[in-house]
N, C-alpha and C positions, 0 to 999 in steps of 0.2 A: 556406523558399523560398531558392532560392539566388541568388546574388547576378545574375546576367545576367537571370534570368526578373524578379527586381524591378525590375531596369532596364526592363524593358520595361512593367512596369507602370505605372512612374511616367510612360513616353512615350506609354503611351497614358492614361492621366487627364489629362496638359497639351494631347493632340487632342483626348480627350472632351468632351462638353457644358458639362461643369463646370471642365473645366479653362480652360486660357489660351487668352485671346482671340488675341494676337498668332502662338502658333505652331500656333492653328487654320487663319490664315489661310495661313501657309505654303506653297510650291509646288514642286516641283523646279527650277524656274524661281529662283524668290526665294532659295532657301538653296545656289545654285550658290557667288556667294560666298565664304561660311561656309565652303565645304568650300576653298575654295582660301588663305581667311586661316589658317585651320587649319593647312593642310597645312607651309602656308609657316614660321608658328609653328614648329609639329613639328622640321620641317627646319635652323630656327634655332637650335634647343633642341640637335638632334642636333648642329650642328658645334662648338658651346660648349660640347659634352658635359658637359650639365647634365642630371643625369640626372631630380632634382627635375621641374623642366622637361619634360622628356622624357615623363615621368608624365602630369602634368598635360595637357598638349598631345596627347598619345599618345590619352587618353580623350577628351579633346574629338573629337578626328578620328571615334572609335570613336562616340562621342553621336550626330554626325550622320548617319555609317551605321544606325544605329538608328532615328533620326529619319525619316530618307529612306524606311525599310522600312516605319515604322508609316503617314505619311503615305501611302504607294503603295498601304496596305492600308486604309486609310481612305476611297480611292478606287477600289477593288477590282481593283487591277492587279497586284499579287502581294503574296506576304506574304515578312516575315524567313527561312522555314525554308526558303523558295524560292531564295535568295541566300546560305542557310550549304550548301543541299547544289550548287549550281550550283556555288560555289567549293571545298565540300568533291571533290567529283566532276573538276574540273579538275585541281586540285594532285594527286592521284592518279594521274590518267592523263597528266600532264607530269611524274610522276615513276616511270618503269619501273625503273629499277633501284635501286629501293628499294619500288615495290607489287607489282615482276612478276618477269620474269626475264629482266628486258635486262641486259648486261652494258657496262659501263662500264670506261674506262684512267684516264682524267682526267676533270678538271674541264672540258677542253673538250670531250669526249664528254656529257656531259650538258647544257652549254648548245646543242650541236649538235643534241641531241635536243628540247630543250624548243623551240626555235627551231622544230623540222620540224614538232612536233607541234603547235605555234602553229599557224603557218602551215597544215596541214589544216584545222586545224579552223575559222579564219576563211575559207575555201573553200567 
């Protein structure tokens, strides 16, 4: 088994029946948060460029994306593979000149593209 699919196993036995009581109770709500002492962690880790840190913090962030996914899926509102391909599917299409055949001079050619292509697609 590879390592991400155990991950998810072990997230979903601490929602299961048997698993923990505490992050059964869990809610998108309740672990809002978590995801922002994390982030902030993260963050702190990145400017001490501790990279140690940076690991560790890095994964936590990653825990509760997983967390978030299983819980969603526990309450049948999507599942993980819904959220790697919405994301796989976006960074794709916010990047043509490297999945298509837009062509690009600089770097602010392609912040100008991912900008436009943002903005359609929240339209």
């Amino acid at each position: 088994m590879d390592k991400f699919n155990y991950l998810l196993e072990i997230t979903s036995k601490l929602l299961g029946p048997d698993g923990c009581e505490w992050d059964r109770k869990q809610t998108f709500e309740s672990i809002k948060k978590y995801f922002i002492e994390e982030v902030y962690e993260l963050i702190d880790a990145i400017e001490a460029k501790d990279d140690p840190n940076i690991l560790e913090e890095a994964g936590d962030v990653f825990f509760l994306v997983v967390f978030l996914a299983k819980i969603a899926e526990t309450k049948n509102k999507f599942k993980i593979d819904e959220i790697i391909q919405n994301i796989t599917d976006k960074i794709i299409r916010r990047h043509p000149h490297v999945f298509s055949d837009v062509k690009v001079n600089s770097v602010e050619d392609i912040l100008d593209n991912w900008n436009r292509i943002k903005k359609t697609e929240k339209n």
